[in-house]
N, CA, C and O atoms as a GROMACS GRO file, in nm:
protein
  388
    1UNK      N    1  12.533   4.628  -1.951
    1UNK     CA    2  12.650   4.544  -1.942
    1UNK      C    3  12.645   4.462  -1.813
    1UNK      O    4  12.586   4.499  -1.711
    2UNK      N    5  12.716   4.341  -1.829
    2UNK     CA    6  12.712   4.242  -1.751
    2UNK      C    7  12.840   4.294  -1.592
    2UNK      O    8  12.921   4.385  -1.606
    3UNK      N    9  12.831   4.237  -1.498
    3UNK     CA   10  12.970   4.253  -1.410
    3UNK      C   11  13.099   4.234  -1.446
    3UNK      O   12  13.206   4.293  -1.430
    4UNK      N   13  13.041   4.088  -1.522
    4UNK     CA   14  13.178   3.996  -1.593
    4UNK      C   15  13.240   4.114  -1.739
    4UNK      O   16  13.356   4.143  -1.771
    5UNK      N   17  13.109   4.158  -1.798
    5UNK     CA   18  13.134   4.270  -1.906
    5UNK      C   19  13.234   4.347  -1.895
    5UNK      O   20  13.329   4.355  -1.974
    6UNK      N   21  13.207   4.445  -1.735
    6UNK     CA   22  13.285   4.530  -1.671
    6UNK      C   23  13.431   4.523  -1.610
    6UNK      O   24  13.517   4.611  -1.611
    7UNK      N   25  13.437   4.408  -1.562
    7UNK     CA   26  13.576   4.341  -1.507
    7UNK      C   27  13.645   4.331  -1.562
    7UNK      O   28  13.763   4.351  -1.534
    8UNK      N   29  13.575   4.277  -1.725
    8UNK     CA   30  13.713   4.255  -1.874
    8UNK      C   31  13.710   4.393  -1.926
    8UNK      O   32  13.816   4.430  -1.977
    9UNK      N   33  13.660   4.436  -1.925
    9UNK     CA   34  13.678   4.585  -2.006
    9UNK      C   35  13.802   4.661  -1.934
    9UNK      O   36  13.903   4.702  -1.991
   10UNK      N   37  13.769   4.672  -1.788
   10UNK     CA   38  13.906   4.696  -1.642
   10UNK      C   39  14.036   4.628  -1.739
   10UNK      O   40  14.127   4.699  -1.783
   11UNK      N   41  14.028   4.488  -1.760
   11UNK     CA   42  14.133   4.452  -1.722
   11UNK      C   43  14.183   4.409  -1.863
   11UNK      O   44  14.273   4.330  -1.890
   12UNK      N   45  14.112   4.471  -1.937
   12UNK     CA   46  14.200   4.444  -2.096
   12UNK      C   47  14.155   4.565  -2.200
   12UNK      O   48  14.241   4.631  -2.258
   13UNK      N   49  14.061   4.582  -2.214
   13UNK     CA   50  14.048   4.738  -2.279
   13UNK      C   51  14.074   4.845  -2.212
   13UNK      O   52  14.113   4.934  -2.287
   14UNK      N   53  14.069   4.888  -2.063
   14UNK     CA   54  14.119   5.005  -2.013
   14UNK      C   55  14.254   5.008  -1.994
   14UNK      O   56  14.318   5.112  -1.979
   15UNK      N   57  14.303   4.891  -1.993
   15UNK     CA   58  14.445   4.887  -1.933
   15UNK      C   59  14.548   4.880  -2.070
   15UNK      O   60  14.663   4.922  -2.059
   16UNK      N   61  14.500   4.825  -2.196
   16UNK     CA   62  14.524   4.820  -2.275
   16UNK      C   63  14.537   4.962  -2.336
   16UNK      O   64  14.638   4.984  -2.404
   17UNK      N   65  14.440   5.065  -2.318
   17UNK     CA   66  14.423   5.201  -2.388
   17UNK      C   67  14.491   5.315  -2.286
   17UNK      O   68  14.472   5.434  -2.311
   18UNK      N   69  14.571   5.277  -2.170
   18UNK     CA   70  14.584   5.362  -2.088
   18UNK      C   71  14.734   5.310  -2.080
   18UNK      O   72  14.812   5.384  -2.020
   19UNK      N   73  14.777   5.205  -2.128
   19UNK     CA   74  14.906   5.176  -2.152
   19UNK      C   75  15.002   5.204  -2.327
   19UNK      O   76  15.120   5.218  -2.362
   20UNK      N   77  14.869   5.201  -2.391
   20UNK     CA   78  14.910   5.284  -2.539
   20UNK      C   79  14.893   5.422  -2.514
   20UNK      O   80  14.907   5.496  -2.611
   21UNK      N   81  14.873   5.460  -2.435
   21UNK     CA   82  14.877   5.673  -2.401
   21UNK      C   83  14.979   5.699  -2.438
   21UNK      O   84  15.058   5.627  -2.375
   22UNK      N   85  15.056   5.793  -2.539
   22UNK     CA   86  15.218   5.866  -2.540
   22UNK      C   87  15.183   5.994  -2.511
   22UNK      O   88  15.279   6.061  -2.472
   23UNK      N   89  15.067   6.058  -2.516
   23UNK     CA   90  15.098   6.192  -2.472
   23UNK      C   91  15.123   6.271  -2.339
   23UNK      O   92  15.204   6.221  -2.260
   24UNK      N   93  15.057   6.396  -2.304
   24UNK     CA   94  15.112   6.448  -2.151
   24UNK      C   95  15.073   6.314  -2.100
   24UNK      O   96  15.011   6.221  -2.152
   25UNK      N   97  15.140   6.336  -1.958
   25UNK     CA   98  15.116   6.239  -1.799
   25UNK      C   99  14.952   6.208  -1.797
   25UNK      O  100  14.879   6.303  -1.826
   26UNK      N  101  14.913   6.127  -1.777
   26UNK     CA  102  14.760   6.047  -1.804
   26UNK      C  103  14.734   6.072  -1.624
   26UNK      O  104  14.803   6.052  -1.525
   27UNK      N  105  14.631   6.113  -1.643
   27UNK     CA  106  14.583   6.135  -1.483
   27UNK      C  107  14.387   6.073  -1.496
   27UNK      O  108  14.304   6.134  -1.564
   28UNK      N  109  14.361   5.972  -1.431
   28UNK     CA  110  14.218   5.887  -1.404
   28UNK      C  111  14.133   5.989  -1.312
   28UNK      O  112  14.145   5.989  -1.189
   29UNK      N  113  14.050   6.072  -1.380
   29UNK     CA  114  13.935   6.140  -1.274
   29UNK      C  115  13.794   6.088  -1.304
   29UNK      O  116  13.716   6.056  -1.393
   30UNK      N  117  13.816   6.101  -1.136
   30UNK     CA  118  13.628   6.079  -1.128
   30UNK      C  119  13.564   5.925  -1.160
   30UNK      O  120  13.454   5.896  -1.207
   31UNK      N  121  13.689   5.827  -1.111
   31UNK     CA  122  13.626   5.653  -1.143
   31UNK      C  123  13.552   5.648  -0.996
   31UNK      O  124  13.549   5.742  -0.916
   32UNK      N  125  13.497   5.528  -0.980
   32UNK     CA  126  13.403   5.503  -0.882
   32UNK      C  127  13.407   5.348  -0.938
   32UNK      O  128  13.467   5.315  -1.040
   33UNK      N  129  13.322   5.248  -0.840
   33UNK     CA  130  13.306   5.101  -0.858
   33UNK      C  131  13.114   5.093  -0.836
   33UNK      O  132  13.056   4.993  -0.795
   34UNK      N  133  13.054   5.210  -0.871
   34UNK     CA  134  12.944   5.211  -0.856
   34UNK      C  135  12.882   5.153  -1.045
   34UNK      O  136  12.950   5.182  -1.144
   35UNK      N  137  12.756   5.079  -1.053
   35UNK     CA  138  12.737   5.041  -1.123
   35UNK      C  139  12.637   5.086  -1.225
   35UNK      O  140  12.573   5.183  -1.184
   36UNK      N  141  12.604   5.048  -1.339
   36UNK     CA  142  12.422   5.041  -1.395
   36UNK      C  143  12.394   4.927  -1.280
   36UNK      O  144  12.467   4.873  -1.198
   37UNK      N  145  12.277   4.918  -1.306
   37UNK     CA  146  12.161   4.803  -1.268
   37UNK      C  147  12.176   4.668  -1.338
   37UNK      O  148  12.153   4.552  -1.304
   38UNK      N  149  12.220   4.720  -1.435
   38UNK     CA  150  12.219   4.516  -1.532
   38UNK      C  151  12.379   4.482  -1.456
   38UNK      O  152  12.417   4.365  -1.454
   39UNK      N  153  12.406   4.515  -1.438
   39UNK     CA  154  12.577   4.476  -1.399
   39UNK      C  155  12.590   4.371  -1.295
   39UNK      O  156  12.671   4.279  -1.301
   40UNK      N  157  12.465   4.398  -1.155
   40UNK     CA  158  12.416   4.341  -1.047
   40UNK      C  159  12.564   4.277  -0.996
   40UNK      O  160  12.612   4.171  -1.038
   41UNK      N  161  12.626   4.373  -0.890
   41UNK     CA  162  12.742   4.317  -0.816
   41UNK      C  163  12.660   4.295  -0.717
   41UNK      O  164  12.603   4.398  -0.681
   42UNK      N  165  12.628   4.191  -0.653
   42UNK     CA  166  12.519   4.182  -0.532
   42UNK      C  167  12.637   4.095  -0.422
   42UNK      O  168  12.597   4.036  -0.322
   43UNK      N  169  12.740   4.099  -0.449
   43UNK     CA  170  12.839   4.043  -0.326
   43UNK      C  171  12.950   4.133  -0.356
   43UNK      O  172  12.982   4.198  -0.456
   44UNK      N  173  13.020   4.110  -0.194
   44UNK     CA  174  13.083   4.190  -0.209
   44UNK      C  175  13.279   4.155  -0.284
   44UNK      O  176  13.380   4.221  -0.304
   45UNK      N  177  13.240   4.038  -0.296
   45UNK     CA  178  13.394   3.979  -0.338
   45UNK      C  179  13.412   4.030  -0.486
   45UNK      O  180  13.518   4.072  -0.531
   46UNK      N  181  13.269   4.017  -0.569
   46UNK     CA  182  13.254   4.051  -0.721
   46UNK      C  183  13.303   4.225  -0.700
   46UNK      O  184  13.388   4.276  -0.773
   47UNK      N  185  13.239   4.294  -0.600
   47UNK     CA  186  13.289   4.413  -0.598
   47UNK      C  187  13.455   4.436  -0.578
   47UNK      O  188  13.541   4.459  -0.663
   48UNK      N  189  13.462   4.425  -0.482
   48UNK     CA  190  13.622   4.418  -0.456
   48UNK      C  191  13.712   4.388  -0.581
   48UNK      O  192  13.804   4.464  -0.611
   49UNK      N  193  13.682   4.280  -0.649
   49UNK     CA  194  13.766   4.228  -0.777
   49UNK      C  195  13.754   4.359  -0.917
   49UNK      O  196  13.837   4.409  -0.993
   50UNK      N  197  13.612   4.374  -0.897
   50UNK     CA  198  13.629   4.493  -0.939
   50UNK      C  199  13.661   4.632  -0.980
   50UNK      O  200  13.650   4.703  -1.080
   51UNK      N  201  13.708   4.641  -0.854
   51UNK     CA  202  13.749   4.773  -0.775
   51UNK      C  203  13.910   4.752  -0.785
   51UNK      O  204  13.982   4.849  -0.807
   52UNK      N  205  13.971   4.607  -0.765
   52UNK     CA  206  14.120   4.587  -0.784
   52UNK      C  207  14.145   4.592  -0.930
   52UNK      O  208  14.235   4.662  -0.977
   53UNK      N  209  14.068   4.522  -1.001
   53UNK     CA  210  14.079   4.525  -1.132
   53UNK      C  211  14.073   4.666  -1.212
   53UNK      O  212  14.125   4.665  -1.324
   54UNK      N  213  14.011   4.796  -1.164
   54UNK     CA  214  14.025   4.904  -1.213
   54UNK      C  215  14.191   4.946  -1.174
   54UNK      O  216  14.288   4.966  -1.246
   55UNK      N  217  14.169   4.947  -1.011
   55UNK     CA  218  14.323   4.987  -1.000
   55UNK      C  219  14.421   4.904  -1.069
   55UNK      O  220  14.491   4.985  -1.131
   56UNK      N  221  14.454   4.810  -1.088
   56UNK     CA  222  14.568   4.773  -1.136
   56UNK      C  223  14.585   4.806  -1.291
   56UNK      O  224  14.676   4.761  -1.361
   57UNK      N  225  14.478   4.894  -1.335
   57UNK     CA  226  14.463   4.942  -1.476
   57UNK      C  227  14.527   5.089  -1.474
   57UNK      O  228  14.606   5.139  -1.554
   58UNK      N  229  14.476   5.135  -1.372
   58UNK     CA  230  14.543   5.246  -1.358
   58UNK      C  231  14.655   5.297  -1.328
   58UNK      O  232  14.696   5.413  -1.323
   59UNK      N  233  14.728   5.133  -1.295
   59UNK     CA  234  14.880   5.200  -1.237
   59UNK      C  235  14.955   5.272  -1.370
   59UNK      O  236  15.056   5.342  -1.361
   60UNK      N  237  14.881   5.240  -1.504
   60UNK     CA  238  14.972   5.261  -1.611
   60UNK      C  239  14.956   5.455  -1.602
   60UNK      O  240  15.038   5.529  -1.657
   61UNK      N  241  14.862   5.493  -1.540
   61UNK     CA  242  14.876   5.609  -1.585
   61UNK      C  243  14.936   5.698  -1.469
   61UNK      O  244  14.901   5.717  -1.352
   62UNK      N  245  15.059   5.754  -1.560
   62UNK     CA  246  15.134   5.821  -1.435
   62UNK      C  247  15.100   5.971  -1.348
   62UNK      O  248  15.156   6.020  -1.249
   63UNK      N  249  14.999   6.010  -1.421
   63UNK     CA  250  14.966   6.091  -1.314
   63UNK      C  251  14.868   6.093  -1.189
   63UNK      O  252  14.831   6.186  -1.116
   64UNK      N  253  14.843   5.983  -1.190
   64UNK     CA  254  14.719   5.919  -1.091
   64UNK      C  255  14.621   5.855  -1.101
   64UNK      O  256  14.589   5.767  -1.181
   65UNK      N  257  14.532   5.931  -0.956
   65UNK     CA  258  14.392   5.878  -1.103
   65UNK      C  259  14.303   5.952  -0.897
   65UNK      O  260  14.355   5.939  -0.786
   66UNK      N  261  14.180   6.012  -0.928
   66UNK     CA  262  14.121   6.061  -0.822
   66UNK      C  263  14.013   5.998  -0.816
   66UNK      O  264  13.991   5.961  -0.931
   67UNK      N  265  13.917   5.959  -0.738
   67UNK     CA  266  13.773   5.858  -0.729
   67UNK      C  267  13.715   5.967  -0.706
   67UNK      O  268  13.763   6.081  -0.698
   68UNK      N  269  13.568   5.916  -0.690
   68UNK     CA  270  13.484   6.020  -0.733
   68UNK      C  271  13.404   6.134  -0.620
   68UNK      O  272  13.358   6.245  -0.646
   69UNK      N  273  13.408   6.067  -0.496
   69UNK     CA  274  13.397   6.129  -0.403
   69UNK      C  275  13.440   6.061  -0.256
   69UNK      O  276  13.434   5.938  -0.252
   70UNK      N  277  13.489   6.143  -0.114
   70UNK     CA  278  13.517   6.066  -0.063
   70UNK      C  279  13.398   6.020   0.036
   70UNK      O  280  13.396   5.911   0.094
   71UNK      N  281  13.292   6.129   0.048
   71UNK     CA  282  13.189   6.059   0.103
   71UNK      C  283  13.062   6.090   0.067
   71UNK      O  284  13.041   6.207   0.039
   72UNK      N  285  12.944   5.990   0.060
   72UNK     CA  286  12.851   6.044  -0.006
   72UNK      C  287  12.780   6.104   0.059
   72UNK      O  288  12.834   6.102   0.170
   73UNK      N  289  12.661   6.176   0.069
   73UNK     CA  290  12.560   6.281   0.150
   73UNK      C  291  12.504   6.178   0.241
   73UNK      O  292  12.523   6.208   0.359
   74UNK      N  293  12.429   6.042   0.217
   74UNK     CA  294  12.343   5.987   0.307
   74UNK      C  295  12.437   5.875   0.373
   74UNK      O  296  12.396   5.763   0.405
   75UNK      N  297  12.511   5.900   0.382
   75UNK     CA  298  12.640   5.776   0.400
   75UNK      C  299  12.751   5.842   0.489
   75UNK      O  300  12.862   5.876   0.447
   76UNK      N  301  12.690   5.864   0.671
   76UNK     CA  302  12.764   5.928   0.764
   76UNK      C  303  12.830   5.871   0.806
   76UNK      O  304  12.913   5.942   0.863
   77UNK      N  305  12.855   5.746   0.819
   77UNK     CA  306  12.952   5.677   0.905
   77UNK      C  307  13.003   5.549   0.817
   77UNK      O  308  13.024   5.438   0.865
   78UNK      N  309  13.016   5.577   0.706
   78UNK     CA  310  13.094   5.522   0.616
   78UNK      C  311  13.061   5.340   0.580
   78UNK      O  312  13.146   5.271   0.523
   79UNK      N  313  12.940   5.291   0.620
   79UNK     CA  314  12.867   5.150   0.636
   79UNK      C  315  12.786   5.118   0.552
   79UNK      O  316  12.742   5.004   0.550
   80UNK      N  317  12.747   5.211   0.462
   80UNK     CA  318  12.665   5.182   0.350
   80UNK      C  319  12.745   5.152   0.218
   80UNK      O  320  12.826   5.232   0.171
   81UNK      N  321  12.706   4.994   0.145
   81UNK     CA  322  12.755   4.998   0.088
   81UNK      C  323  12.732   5.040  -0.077
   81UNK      O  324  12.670   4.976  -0.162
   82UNK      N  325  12.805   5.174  -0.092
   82UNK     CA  326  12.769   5.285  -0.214
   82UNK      C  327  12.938   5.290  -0.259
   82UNK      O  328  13.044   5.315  -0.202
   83UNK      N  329  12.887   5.244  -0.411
   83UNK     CA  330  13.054   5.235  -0.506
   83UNK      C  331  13.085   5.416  -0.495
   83UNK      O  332  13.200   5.451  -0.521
   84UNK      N  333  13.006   5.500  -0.465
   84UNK     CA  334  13.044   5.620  -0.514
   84UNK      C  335  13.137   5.746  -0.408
   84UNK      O  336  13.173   5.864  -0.419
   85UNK      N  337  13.147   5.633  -0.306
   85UNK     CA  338  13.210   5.700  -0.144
   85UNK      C  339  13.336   5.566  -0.102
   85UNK      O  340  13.333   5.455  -0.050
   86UNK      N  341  13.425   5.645  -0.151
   86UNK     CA  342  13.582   5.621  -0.106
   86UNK      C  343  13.552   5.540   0.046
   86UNK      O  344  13.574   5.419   0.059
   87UNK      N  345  13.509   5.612   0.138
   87UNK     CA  346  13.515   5.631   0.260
   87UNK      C  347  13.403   5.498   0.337
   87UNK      O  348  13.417   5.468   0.455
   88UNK      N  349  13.322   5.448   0.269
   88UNK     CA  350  13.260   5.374   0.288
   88UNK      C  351  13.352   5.220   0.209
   88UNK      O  352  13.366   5.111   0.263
   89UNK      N  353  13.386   5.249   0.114
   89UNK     CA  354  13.456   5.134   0.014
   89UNK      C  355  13.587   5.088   0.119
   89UNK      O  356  13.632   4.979   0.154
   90UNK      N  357  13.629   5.256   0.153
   90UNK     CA  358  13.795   5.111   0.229
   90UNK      C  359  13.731   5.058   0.381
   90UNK      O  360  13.760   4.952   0.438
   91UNK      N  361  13.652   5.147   0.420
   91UNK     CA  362  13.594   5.084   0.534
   91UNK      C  363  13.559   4.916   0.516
   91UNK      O  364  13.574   4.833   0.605
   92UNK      N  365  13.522   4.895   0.412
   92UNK     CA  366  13.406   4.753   0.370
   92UNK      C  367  13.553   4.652   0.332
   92UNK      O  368  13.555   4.531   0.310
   93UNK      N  369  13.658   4.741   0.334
   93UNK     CA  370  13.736   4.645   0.236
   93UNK      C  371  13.782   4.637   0.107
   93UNK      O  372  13.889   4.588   0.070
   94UNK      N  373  13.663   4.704   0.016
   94UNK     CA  374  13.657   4.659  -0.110
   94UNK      C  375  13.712   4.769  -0.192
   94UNK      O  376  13.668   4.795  -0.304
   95UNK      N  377  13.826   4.847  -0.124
   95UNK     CA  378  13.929   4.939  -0.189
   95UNK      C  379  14.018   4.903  -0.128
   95UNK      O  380  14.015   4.952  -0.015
   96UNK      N  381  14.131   4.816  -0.149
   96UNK     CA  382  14.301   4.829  -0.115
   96UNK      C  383  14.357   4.917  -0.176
   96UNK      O  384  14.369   4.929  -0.298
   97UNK      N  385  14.406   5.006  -0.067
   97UNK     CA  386  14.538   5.080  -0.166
   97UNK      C  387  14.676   5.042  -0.086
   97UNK      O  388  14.785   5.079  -0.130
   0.00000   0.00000   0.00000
């Protein structure tokens, strides 16, 4: 899948299927803004939009939603940029909460 693939899927099939939920409280585990390889976010603005575009999908679900880790093993001081470490992402920017 493409970036552009991923961004619409965020922002009209996830948000779409997470806003038709009626059952228990909907809780998001284990998202990340880390990619495949064909996706190629190679800037960081495409990331960021990304990363907003999941959250604002998730506000529908009321029990939260947890990312996937807050820091990764090779990623000590939070500067590498890896979709899979919280801690590196708000550092860079490219997580507003």
């Amino acid at each position: 899948k493409s970036k552009d693939d991923l961004i619409n899927y965020a922002a009209n099939d996830l948000k779409r299927d997470i806003a038709a939920w009626n059952g228990n409280w909907l809780i998001i585990g284990e998202w990340s803004i880390a990619s495949p390889g064909s996706a190629n976010f190679n800037n960081d603005d495409d990331l960021k939009r990304y990363a907003n575009t999941q959250l604002k999908a998730f506000k529908g679900a009321h029990a939260g939603w947890t990312f996937w880790s807050w820091k990764m093993y090779d990623d000590r001081d939070g500067n590498q940029r890896n979709g899979w470490s919280m801690k590196a992402m708000l550092k860079k920017g490219l997580i507003q909460l």
